[in-house]
C-alpha positions in Angstrom: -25.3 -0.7 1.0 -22.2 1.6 2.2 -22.5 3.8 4.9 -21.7 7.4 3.8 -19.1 10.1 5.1 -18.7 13.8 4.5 -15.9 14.4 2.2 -13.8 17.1 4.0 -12.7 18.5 1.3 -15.4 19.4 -1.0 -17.5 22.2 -0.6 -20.3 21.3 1.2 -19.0 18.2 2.6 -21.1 16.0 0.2 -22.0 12.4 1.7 -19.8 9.9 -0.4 -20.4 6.1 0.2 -17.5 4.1 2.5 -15.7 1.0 2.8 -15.5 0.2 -1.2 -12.3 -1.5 -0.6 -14.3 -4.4 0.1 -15.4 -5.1 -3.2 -11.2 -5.2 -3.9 -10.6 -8.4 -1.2 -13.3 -10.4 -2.2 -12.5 -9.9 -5.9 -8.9 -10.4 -5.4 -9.9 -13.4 -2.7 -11.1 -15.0 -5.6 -9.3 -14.3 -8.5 -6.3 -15.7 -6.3 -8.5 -19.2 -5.6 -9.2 -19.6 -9.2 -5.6 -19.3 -10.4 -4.9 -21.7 -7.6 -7.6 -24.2 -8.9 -6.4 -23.2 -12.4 -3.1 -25.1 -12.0 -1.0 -22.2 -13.7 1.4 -21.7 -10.6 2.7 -24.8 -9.1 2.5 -25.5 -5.7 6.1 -26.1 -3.9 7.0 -28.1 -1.2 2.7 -27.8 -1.0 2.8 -24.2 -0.4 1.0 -21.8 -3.4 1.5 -18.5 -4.2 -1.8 -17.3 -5.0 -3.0 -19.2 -1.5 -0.3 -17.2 0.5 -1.2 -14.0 -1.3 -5.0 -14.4 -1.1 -4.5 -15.0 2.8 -2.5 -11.8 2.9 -5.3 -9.6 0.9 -8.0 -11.1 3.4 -5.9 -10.6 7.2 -5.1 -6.8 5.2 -9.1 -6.4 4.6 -9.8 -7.8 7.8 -7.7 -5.6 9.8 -9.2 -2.5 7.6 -12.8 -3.1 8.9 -11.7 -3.4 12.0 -9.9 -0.2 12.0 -13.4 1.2 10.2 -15.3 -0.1 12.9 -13.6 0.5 16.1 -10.9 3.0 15.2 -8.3 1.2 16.6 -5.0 3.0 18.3 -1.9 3.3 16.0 -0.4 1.3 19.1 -2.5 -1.3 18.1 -2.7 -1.2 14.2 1.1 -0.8 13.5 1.8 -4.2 15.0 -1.0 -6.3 13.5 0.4 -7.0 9.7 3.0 -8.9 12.0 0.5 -11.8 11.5 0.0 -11.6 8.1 3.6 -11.8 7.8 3.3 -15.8 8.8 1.9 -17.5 5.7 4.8 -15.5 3.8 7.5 -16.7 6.2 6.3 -20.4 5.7 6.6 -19.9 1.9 9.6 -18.4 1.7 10.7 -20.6 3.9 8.9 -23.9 1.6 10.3 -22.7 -1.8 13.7 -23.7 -2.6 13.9 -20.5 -4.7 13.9 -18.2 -2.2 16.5 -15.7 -1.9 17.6 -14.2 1.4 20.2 -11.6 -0.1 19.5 -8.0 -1.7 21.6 -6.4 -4.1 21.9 -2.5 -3.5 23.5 -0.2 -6.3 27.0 1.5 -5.0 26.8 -1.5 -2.1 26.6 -4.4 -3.2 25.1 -8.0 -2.0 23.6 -8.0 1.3 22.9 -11.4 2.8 20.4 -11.4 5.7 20.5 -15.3 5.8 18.0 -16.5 8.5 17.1 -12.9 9.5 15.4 -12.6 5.7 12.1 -14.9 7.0 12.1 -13.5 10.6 13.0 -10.0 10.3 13.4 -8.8 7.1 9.7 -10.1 5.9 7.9 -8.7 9.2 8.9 -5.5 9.2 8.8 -5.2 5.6 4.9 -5.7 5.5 4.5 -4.1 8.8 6.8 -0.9 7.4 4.6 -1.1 3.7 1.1 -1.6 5.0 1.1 0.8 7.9 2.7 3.4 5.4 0.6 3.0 2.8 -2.6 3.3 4.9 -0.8 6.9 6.8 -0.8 8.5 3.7 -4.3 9.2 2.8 -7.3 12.0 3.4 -7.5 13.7 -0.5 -9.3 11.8 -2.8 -7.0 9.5 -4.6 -4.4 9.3 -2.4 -5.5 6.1 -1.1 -5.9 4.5 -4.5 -3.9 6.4 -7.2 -0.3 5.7 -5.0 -0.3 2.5 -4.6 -1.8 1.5 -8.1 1.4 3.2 -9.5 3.8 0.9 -7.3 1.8 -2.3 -8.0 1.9 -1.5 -11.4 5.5 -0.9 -11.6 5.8 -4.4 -9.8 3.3 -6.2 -12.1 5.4 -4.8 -14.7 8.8 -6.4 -13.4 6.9 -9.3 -12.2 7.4 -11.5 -15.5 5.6 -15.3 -15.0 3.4 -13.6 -12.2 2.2 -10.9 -13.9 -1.5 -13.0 -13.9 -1.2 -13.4 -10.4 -2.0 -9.9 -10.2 -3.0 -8.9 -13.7 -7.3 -8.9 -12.2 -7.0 -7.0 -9.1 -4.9 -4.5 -10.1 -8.0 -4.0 -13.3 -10.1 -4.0 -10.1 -8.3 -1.4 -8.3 -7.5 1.2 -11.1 -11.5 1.3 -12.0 -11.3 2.3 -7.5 -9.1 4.8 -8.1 -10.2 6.5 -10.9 -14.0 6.9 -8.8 -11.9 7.4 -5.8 -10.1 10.3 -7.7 -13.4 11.8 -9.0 -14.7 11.9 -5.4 -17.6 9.3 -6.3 -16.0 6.6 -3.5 -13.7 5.9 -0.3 -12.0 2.8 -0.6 -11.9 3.5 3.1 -9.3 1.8 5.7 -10.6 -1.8 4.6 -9.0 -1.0 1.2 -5.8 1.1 2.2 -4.7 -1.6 4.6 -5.8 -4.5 1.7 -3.5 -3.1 -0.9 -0.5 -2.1 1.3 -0.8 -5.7 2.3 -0.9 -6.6 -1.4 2.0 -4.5 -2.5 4.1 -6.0 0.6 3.1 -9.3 0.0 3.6 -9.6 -3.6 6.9 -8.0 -3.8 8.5 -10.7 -1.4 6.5 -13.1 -3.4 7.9 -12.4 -6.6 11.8 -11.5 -4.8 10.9 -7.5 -5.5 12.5 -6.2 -2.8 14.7 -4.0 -4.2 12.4 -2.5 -6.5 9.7 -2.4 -3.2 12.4 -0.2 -1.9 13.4 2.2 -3.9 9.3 2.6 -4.8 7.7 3.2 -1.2 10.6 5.7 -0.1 8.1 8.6 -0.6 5.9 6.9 1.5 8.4 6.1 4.4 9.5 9.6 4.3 5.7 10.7 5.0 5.3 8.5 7.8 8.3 9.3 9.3 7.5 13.1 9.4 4.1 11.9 11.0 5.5 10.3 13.7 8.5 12.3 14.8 5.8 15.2 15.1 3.8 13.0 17.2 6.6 11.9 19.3 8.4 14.8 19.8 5.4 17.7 19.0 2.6 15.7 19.8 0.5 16.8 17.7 -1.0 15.6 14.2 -0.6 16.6 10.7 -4.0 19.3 9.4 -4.3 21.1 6.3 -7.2 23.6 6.4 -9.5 24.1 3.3 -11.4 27.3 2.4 -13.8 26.1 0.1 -11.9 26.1 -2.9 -7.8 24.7 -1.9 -5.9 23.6 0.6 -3.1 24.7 3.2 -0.8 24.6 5.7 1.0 26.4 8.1 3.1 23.3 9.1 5.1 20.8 7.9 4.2 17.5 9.6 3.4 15.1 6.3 3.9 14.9 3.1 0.6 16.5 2.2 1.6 19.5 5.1 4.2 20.1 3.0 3.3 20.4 0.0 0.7 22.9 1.0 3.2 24.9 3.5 1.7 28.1 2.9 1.4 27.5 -0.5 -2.6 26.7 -1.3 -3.4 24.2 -3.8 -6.3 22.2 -4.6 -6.9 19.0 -3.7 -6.4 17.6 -7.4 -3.1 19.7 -7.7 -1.9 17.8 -4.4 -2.9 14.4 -5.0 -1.2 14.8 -8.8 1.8 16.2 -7.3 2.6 13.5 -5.0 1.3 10.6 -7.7 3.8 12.2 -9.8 6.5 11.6 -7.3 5.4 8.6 -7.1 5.6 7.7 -10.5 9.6 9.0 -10.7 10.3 7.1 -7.9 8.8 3.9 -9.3 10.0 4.6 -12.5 13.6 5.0 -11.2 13.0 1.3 -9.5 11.9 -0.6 -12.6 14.6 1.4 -14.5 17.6 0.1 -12.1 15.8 -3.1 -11.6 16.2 -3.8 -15.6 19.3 -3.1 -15.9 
């Protein structure tokens, strides 16, 4: 039912089916309708949460098979979440409980005010879902990640851990086949659940905690794109049959395996693990 791709690095390049990510938006799709039909979170003003989110998870999928399919330009693909971003502008906008200020440790309260729904919510799903998506290409690192952040935030969620509690079931049982090199989750799913992570953190007023967790990833993307801007050239690890390496330093994965050869397990648990202090670290100062 999937077409299959060569995984790179595997010896022999072994065919593995694509595009599972699918099965993750039309689960989520519907798990999100039938809590909405389910009556356990109210509507306000006549906006619903699970309706926004589920909207979210389908423009996210959406925009993956279109990537899949026509391998669209980073020109093009960085901008698009900028649409999802609308259904989550009119509900933060509908609910009465929404709250434009952030408070940051050693800072303080930041009030954005107005700029919270028309800048602060764009740019923080186009920031999250474009990052999210950049760092990928080992098995797991499309899945594994952002399971650990969405956990972390299903964790500190409280009255909407439901909302999520399904899909992210879903996801983990991706993630572990992803891991074992069995499935790609494909752009379709790596642009579905940075849109999920983005989404639900503004949803349940995360944003702190959405922070402090995708730093690992922003620092990743930004060492991709100041080498394409000012190198112009990409991020490649080589692979001998057995590990991987690197004689640059142009992404998170570059550097881990600057000269230094790991296998591809070894890298993908290395940078999981960074993401698990990092997300740790938000729940941590979150609780407090």
């Amino acid at each position: 039912m999937f077409p299959k791709v060569p995984d790179q690095h595997k010896a022999g390049k072994p065919l593995v089916p694509n595009g599972l990510g699918v099965i993750y938006v039309l689960f989520t799709t519907v798990y999100l309708f039938l809590a909405y039909f389910s009556g356990v979170f109210k509507a306000s003003n006549g906006v619903s949460a699970p309706l926004t989110l589920a909207v979210c998870v389908l423009f996210g999928g959406f925009m993956g098979l279109l990537d899949d399919w026509m391998d669209l330009r980073w020109r093009y693909k960085a901008f698009m979440p900028l649409i999802a971003a609308l259904p989550l502008i009119y509900w933060a906008i509908a609910n009465p409980l929404t709250r434009t200020s952030m408070s940051l440790p050693l800072i303080g309260m930041i009030q954005f005010g107005e700029a919270y729904y028309f800048v602060i919510i764009p740019l923080v799903v186009m920031i999250v879902t474009n990052s999210v998506n950049q760092l990928g290409g080992l098995n797991g690192l499309e899945t594994v990640c952002p399971a650990i952040i969405l956990t972390g935030l299903v964790v500190l969620s409280q009255s909407y851990i439901a909302l999520m509690l399904g899909p992210l079931i879903l996801w983990l049982a991706l993630a572990v086949l992803n891991f074992q090199g069995k499935i790609f989750v494909g752009n379709t799913g790596s642009f579905a659940i940075g849109m999920t992570i983005a989404s639900f953190a503004v949803l349940t007023d995360l944003k702190l905690s959405l922070v402090i967790s995708i730093l690992p990833y922003v620092f990743n993307s930004a060492l991709i794109l100041l080498t394409i801007f000012f190198v112009k050239k990409k991020a490649s690890v080589s692979f001998d049959g057995k590990k991987l390496v690197s004689d640059q330093r142009r992404s998170l994965v570059t550097l881990m395996t600057y000269r230094r050869p790991l296998t591809e397990r070894q890298v993908v648990a290395a940078i999981s693990l960074l993401l698990v202090v990092f997300t740790s670290i938000a729940v941590f100062i979150t609780l407090l």
